[in-house]
KOLLO-555742 format. One line per 10 residues: number of its first residue (from 1); for each residue x, y, z of N, C-alpha, C. Coordinates in nm, 2 decimals, always signed. Layout:
% KOLLO-555742
NUM = X,Y,Z,X,Y,Z,X,Y,Z  ...
This chain:
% KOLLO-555742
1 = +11.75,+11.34,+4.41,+11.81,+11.23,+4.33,+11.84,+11.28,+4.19  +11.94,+11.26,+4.12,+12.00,+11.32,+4.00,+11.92,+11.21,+3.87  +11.90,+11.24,+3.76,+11.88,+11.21,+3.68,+12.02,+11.22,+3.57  +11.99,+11.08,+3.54,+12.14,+11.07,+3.45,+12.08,+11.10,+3.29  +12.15,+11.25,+3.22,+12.10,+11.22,+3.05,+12.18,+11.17,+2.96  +12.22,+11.13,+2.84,+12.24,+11.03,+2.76,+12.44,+11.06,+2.82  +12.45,+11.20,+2.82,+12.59,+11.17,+2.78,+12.66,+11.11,+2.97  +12.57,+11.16,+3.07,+12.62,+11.11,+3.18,+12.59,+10.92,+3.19  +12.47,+10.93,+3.13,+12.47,+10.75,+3.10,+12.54,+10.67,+3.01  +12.62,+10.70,+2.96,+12.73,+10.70,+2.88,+12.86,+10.70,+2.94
11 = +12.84,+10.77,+3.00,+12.98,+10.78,+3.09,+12.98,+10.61,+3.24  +12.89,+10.64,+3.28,+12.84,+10.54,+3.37,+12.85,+10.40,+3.31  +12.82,+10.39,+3.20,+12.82,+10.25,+3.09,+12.99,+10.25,+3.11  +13.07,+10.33,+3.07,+13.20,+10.34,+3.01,+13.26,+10.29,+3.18  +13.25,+10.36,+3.28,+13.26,+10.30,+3.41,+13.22,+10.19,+3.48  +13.14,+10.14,+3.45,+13.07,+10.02,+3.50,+13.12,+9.90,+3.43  +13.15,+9.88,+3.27,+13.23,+9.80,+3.19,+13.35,+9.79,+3.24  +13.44,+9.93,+3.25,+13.58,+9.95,+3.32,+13.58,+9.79,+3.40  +13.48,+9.83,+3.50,+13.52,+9.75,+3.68,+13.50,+9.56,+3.61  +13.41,+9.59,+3.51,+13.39,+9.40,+3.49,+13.53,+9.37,+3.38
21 = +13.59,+9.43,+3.31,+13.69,+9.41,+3.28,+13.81,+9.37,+3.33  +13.85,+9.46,+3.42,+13.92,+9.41,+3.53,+13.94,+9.38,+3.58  +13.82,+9.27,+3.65,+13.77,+9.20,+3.74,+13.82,+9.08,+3.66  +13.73,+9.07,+3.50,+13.79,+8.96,+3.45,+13.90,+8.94,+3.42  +13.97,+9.04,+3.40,+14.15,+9.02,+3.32,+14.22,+8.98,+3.46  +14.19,+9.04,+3.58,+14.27,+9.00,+3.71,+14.21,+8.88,+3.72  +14.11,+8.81,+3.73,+14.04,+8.76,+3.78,+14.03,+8.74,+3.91  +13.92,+8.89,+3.99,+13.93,+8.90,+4.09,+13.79,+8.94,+4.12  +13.75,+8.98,+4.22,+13.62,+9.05,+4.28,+13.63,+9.25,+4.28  +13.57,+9.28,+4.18,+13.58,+9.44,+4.21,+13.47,+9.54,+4.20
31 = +13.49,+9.64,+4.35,+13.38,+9.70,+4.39,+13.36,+9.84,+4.29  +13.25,+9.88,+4.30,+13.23,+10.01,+4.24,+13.15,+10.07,+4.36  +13.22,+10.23,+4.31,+13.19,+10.33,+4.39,+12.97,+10.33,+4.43  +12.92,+10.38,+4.53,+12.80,+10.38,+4.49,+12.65,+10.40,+4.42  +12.63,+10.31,+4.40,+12.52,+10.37,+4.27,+12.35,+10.37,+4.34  +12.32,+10.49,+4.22,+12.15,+10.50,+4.30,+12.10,+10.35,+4.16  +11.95,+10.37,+4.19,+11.89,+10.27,+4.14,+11.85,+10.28,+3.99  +11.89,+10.43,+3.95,+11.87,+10.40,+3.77,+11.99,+10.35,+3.77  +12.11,+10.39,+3.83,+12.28,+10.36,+3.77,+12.24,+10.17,+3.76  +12.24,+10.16,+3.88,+12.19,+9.96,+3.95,+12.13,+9.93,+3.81
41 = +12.04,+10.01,+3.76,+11.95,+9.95,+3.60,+12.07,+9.95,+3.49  +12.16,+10.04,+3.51,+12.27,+10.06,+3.37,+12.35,+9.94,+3.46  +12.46,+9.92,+3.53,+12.50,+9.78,+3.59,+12.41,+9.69,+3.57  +12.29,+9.66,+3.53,+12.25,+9.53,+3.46,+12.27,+9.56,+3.34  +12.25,+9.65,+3.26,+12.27,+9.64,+3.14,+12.38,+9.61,+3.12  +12.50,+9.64,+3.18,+12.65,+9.67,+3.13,+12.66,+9.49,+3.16  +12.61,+9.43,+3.27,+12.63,+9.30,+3.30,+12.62,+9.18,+3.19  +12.50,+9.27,+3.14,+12.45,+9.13,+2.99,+12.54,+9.10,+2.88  +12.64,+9.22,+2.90,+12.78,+9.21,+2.77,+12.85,+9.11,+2.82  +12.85,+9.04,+2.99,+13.00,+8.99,+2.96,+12.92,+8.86,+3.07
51 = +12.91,+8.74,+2.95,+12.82,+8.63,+3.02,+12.89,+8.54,+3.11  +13.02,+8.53,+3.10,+13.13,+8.48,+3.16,+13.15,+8.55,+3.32  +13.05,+8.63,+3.32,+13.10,+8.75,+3.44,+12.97,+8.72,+3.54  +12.98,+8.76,+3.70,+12.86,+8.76,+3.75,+12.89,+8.89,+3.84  +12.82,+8.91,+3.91,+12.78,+9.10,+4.01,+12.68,+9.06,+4.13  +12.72,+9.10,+4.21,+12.61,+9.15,+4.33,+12.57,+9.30,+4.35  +12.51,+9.37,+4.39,+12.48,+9.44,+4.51,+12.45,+9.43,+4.64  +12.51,+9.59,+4.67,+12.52,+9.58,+4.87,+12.52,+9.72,+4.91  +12.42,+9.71,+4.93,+12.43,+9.84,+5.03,+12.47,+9.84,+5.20  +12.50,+9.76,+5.19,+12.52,+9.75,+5.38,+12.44,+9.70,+5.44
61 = +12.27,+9.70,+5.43,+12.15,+9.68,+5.42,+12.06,+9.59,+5.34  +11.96,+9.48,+5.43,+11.84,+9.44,+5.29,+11.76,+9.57,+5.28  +11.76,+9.58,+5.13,+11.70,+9.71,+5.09,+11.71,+9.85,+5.05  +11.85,+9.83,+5.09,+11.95,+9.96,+5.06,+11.89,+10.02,+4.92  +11.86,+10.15,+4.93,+11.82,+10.24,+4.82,+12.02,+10.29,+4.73  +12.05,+10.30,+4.78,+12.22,+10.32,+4.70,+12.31,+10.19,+4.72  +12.36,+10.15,+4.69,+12.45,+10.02,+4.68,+12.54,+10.01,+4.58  +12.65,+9.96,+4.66,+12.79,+9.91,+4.53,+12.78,+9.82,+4.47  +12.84,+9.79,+4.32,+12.84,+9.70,+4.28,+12.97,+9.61,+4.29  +12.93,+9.44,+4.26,+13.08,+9.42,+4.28,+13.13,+9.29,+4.14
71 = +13.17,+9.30,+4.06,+13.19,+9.22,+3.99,+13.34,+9.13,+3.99  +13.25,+9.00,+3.90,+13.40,+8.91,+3.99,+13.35,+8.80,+3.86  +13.43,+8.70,+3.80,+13.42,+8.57,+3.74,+13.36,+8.50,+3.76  +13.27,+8.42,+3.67,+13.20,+8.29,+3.74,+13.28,+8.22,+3.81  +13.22,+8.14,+3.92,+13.33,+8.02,+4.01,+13.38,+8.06,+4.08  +13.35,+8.27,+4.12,+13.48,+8.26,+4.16,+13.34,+8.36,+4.32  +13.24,+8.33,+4.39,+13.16,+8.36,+4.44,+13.21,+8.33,+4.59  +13.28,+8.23,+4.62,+13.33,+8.24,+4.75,+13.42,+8.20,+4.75  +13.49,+8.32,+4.69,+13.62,+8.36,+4.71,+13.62,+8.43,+4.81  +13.75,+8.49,+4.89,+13.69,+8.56,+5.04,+13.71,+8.71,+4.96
81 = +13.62,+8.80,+5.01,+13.63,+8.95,+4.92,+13.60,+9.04,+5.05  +13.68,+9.12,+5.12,+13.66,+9.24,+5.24,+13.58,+9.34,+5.14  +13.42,+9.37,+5.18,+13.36,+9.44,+5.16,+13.40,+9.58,+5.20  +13.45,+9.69,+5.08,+13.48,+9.83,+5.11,+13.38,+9.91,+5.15  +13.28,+9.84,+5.22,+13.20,+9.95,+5.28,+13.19,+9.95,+5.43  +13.12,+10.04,+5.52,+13.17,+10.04,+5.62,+13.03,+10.18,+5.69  +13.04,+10.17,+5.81,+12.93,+10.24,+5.87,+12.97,+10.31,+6.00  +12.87,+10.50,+5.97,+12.94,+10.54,+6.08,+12.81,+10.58,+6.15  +12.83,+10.61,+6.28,+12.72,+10.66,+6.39,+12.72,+10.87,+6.44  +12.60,+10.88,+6.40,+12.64,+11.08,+6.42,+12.56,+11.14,+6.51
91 = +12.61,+11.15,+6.67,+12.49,+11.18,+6.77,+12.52,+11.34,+6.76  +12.42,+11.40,+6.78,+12.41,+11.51,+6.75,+12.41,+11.54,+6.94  +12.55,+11.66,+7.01,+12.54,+11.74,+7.14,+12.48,+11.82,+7.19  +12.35,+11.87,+7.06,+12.28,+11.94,+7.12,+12.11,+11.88,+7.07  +12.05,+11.87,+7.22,+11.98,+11.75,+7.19,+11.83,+11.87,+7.17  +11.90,+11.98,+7.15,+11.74,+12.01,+7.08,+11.72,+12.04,+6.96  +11.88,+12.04,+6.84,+11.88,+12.01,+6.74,+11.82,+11.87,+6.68  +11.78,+11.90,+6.57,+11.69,+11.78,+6.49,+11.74,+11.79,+6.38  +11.84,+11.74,+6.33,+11.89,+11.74,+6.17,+11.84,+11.65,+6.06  +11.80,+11.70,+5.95,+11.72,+11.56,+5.85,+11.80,+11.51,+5.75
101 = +11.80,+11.48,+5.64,+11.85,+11.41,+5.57,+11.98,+11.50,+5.48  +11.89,+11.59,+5.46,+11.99,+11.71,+5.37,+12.10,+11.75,+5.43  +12.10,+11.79,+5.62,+12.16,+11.86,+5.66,+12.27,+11.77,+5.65  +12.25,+11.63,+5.69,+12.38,+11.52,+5.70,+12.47,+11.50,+5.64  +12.36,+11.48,+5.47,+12.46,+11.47,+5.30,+12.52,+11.63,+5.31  +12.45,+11.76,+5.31,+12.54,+11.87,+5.30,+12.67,+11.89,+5.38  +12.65,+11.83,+5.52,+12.76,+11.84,+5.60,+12.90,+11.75,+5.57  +12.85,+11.68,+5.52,+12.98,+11.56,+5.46,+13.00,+11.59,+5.30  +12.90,+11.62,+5.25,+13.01,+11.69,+5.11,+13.05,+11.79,+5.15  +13.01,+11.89,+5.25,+13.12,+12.01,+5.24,+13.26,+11.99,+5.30
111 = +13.29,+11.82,+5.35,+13.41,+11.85,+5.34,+13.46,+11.79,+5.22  +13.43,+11.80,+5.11,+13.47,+11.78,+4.99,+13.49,+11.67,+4.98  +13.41,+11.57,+5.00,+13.38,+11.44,+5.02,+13.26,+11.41,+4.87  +13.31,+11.32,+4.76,+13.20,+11.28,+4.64,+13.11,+11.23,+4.70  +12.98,+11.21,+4.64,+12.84,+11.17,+4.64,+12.85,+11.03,+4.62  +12.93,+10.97,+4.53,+12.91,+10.81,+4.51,+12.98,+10.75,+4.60  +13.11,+10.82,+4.67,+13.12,+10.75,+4.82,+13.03,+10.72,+4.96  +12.91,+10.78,+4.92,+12.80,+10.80,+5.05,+12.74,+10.71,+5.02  +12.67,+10.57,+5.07,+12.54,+10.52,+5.06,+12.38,+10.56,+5.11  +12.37,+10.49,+5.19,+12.22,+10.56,+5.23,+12.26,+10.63,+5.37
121 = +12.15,+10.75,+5.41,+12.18,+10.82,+5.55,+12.04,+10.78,+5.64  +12.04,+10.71,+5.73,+11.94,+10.66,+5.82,+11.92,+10.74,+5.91  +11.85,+10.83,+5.93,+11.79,+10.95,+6.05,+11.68,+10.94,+6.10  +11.77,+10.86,+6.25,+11.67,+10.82,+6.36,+11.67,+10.93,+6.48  +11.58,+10.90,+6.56,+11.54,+11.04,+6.66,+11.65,+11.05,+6.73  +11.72,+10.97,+6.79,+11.84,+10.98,+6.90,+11.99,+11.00,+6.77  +11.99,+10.93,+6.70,+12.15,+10.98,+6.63,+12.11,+10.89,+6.49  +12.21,+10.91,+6.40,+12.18,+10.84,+6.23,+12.32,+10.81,+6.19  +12.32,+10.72,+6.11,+12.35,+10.62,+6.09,+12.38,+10.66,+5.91  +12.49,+10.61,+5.90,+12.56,+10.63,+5.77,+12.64,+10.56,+5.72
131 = +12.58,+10.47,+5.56,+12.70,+10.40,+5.53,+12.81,+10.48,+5.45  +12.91,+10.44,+5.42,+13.04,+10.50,+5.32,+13.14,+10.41,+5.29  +13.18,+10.44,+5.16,+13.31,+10.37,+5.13,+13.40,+10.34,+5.27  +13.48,+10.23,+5.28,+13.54,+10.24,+5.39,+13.66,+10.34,+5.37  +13.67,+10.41,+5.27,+13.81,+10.45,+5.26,+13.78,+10.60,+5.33  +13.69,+10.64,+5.34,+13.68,+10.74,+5.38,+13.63,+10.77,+5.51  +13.58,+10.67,+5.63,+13.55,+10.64,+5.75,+13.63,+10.75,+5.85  +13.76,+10.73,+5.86,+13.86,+10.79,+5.88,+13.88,+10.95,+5.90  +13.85,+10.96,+5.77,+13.82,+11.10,+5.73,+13.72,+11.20,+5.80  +13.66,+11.08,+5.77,+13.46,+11.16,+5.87,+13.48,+11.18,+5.96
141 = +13.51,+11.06,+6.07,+13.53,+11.04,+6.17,+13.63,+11.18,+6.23  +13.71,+11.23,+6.16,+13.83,+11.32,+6.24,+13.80,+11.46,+6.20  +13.70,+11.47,+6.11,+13.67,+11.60,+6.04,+13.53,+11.63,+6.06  +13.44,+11.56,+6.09,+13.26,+11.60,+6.05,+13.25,+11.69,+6.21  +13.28,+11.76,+6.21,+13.23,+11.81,+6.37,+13.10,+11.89,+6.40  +13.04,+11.94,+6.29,+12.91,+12.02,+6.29,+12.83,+11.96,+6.15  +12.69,+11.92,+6.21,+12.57,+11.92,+6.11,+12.48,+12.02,+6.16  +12.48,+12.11,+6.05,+12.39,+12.22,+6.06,+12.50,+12.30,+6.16  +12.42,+12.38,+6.26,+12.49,+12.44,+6.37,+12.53,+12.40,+6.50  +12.46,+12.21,+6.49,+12.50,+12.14,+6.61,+12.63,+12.07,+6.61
151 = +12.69,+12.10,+6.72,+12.79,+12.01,+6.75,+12.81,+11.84,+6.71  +12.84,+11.76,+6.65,+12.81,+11.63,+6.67,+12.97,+11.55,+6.67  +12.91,+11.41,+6.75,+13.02,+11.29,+6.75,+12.99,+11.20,+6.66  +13.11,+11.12,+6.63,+13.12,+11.01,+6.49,+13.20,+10.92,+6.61  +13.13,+10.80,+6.55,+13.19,+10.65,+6.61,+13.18,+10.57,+6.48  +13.23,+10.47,+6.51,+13.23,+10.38,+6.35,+13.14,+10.25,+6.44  +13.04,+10.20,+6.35,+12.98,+10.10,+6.37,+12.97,+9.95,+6.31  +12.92,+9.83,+6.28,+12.94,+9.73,+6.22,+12.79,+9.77,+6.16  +12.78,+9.72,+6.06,+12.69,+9.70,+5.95,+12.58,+9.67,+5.98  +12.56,+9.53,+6.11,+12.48,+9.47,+6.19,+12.37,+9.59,+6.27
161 = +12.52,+9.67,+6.33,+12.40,+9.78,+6.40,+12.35,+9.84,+6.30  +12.34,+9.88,+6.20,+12.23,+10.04,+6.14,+12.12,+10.00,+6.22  +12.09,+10.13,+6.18,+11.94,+10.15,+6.24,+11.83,+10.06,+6.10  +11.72,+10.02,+6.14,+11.64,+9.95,+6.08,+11.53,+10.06,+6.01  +11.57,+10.10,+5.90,+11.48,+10.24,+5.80,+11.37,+10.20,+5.83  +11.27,+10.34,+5.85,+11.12,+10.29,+5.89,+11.08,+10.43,+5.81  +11.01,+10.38,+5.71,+10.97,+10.48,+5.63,+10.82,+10.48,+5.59  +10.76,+10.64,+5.67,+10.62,+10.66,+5.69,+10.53,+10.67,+5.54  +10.46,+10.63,+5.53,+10.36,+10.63,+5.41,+10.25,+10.63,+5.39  +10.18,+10.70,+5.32,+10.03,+10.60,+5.30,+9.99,+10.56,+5.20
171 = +9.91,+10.44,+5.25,+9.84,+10.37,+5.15,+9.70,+10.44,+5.06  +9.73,+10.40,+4.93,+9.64,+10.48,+4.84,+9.60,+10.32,+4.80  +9.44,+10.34,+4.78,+9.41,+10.20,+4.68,+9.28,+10.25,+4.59  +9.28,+10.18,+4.44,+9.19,+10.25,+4.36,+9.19,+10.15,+4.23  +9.16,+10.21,+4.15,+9.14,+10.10,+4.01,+9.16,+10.24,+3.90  +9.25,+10.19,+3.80,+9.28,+10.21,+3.70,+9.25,+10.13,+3.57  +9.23,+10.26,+3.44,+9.16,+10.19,+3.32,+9.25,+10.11,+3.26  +9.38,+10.14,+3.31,+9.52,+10.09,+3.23,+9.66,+10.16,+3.27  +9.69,+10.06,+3.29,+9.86,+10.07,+3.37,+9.95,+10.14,+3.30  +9.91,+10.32,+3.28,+9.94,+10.34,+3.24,+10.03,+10.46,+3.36
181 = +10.15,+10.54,+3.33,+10.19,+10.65,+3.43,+10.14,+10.76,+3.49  +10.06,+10.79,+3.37,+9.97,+10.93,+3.41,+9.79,+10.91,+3.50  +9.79,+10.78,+3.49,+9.71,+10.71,+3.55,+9.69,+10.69,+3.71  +9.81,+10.60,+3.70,+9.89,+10.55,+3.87,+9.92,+10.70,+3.91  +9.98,+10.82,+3.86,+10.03,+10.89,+3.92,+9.91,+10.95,+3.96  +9.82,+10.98,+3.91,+9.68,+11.06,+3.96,+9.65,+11.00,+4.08  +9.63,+10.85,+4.12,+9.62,+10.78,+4.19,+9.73,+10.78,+4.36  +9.87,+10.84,+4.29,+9.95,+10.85,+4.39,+9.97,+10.97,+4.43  +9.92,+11.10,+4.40,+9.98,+11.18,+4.44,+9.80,+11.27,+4.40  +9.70,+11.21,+4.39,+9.60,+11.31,+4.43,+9.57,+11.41,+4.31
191 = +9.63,+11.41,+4.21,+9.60,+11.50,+4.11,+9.52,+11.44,+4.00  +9.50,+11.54,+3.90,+9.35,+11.51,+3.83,+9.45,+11.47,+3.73  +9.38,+11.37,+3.59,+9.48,+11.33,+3.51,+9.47,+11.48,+3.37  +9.43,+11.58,+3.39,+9.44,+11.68,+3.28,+9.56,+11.74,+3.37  +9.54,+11.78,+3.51,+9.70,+11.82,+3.53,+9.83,+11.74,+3.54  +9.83,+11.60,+3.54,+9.90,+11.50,+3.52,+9.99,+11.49,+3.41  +9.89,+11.47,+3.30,+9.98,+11.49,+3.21,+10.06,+11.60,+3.12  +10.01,+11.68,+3.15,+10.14,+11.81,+3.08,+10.24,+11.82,+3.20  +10.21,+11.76,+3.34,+10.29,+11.79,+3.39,+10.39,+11.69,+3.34  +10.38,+11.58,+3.34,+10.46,+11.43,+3.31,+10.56,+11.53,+3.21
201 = +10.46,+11.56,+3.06,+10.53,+11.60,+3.00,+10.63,+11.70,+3.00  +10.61,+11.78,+3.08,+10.72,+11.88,+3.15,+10.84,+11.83,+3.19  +10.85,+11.66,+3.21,+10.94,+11.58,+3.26,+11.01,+11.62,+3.41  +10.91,+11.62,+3.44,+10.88,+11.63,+3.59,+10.86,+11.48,+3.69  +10.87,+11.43,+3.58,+10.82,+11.29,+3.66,+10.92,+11.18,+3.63  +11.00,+11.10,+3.70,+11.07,+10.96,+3.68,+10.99,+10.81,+3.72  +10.98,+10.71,+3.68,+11.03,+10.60,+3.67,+11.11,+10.56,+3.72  +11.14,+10.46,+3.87,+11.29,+10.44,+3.89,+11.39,+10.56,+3.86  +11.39,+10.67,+3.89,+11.46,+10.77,+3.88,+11.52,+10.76,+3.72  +11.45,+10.76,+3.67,+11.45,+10.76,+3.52,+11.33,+10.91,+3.45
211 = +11.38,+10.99,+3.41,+11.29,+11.07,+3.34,+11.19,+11.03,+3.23  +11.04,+11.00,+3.25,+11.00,+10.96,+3.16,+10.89,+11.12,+3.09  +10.86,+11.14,+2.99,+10.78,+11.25,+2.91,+10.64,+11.18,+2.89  +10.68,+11.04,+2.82,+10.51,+11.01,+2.81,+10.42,+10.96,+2.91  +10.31,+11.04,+2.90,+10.23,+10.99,+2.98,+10.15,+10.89,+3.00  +10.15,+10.80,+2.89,+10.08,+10.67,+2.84,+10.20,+10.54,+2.89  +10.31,+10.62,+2.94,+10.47,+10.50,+2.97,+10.37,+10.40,+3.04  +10.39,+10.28,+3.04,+10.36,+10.16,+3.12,+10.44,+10.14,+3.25  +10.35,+10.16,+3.36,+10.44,+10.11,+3.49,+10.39,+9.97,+3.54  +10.46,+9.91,+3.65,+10.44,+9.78,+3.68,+10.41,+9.79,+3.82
221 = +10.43,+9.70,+3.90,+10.39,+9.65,+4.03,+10.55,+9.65,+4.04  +10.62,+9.72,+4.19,+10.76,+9.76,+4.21,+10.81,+9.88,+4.18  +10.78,+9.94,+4.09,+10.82,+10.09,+4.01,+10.76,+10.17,+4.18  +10.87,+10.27,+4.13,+10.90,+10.40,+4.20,+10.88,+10.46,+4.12  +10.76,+10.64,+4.12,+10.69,+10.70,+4.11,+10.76,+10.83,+4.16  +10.86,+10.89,+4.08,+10.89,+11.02,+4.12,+10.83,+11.13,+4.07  +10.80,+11.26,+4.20,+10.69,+11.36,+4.10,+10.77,+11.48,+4.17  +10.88,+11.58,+4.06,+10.88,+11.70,+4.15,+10.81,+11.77,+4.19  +10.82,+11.79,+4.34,+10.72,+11.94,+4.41,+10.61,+11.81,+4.52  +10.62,+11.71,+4.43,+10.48,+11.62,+4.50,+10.55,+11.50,+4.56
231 = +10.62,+11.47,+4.55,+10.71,+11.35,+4.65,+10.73,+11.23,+4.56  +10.74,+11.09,+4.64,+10.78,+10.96,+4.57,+10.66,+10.87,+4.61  +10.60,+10.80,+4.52,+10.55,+10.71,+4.54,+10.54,+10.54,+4.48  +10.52,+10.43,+4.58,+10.60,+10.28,+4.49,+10.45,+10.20,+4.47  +10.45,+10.14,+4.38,+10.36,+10.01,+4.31,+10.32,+9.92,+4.41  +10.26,+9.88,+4.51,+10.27,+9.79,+4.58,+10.23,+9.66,+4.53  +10.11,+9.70,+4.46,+10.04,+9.54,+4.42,+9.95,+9.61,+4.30  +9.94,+9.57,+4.20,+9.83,+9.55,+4.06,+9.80,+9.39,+4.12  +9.61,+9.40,+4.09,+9.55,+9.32,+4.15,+9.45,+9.29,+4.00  +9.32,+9.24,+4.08,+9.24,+9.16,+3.99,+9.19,+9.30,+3.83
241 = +9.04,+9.25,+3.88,+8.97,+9.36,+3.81,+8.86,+9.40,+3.85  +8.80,+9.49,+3.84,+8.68,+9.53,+3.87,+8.55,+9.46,+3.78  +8.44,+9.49,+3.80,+8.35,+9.45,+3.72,+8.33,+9.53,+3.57  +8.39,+9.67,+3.56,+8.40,+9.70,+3.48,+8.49,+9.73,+3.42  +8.56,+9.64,+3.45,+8.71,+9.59,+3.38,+8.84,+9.70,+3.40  +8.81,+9.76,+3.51,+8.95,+9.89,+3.55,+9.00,+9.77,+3.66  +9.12,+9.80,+3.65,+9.25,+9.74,+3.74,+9.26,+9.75,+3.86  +9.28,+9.69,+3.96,+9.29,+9.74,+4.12,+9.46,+9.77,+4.13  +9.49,+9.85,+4.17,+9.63,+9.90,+4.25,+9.60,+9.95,+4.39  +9.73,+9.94,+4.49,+9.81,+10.01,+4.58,+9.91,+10.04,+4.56
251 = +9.91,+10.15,+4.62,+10.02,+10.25,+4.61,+10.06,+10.27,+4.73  +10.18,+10.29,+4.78,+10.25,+10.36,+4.91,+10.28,+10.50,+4.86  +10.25,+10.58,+4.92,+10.32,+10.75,+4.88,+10.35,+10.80,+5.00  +10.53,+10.79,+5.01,+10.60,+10.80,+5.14,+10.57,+10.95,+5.19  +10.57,+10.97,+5.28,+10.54,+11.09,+5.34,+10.71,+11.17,+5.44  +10.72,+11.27,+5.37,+10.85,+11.33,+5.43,+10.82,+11.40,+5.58  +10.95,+11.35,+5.65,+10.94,+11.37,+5.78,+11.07,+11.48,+5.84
């Protein structure tokens, strides 16, 4: 997952305004290319400039980790709008190959295919599942012929079928003195909070795929817990208190498969 710094969030602001512009000057509904979930945080921000205006997201999916945005005029919500996104199916011919997540995204950018046209890639045991701009379905479909060194087939699917993401985890549960980052993260990923934080501060660590440095940052119940080298982990629940006044949390820390 990329991390955006000032001048690429800058740029993304300058793009994401673009589409509510002329959405409102046409007065129409208009999609933007895909965004991960810090970009989704700058599209709210970009949203609050223009109160006259409203946005959804869609990833294809409830839940979608990448999703387009779509901005359009108040009033104007059911209006009929053909959603530019679209889903493909990739059975792999050699059924003793096992391709993961990387091999899928590498095989489809290498046919020089951008990253914000891809949304999420679903890799289930028998074949996976891929959303994309629709503009590029076509394309896949007539060109993707090897992931990894396996042979594979492309069909186009409806949105309805994806596969249903089932993502392995475990539950961590504990109490904390204060909701703080370097805290929770000890908590999610098993490390002591003296190596915690110089790592944080190495900016090694995101927030919502956000790079944070301080280790005192306040996280909430929902936040995503990114740690390079150590994985992802999410907020499940901040709870009561202890008797000695530390905090109860859960944590999920998904486990790569």
């Amino acid at each position: 997952m990329k991390c955006l710094d000032s001048t690429n969030e800058k740029q993304m602001e300058a793009r994401l305004r673009d589409i509510f512009t002329i959405a409102k000057k046409n007065r129409e509904k208009k999609a933007s290319n895909f965004l991960d979930p810090a970009e989704q945080e700058i599209a709210r921000n970009v949203a609050s400039g223009f109160p006259d205006m409203d946005f959804y997201l869609d990833g294809g999916y409830e839940n979608a980790e990448r999703r387009i945005l779509v901005a359009y005029p108040k009033g104007m919500e059911d209006e009929p709008f053909k959603q530019p996104i679209g889903a493909l199916r990739i059975t792999s011919r050699d059924l003793s190959a096992h391709p993961g997540h990387r091999d899928y995204l590498g095989a489809i950018l290498g046919l020089g295919i951008n990253r914000e046209k891809i949304g999420d890639i679903l890799v289930g045991k028998d074949y996976t599942d891929i959303v994309v701009k629709e503009e590029i379905m076509e394309y896949i479909g007539t060109n993707l012929l090897k992931v990894g060194n396996a042979p594979v087939e492309v069909e186009e699917i409806s949105l309805k079928e994806l596969l249903k993401p089932e993502r392995a985890y475990k539950e961590i549960k504990g109490t904390v003195a204060s909701l703080r980052l370097d805290a929770v993260a000890c908590i999610a990923f098993g490390i002591s909070r003296s190596k915690m934080a110089p790592f944080i501060k190495g900016e090694n660590v995101r927030i919502n795929f956000k790079t944070v440095k301080d280790p005192s940052a306040p996280v909430k119940e929902g936040d995503v817990i990114s740690a390079n080298r150590l994985g992802r982990a999410k907020i499940m629940e901040v709870g009561g208190q202890s008797k000695k006044g530390r905090t109860y949390v859960i944590v999920h820390r998904y486990i790569s498969r």
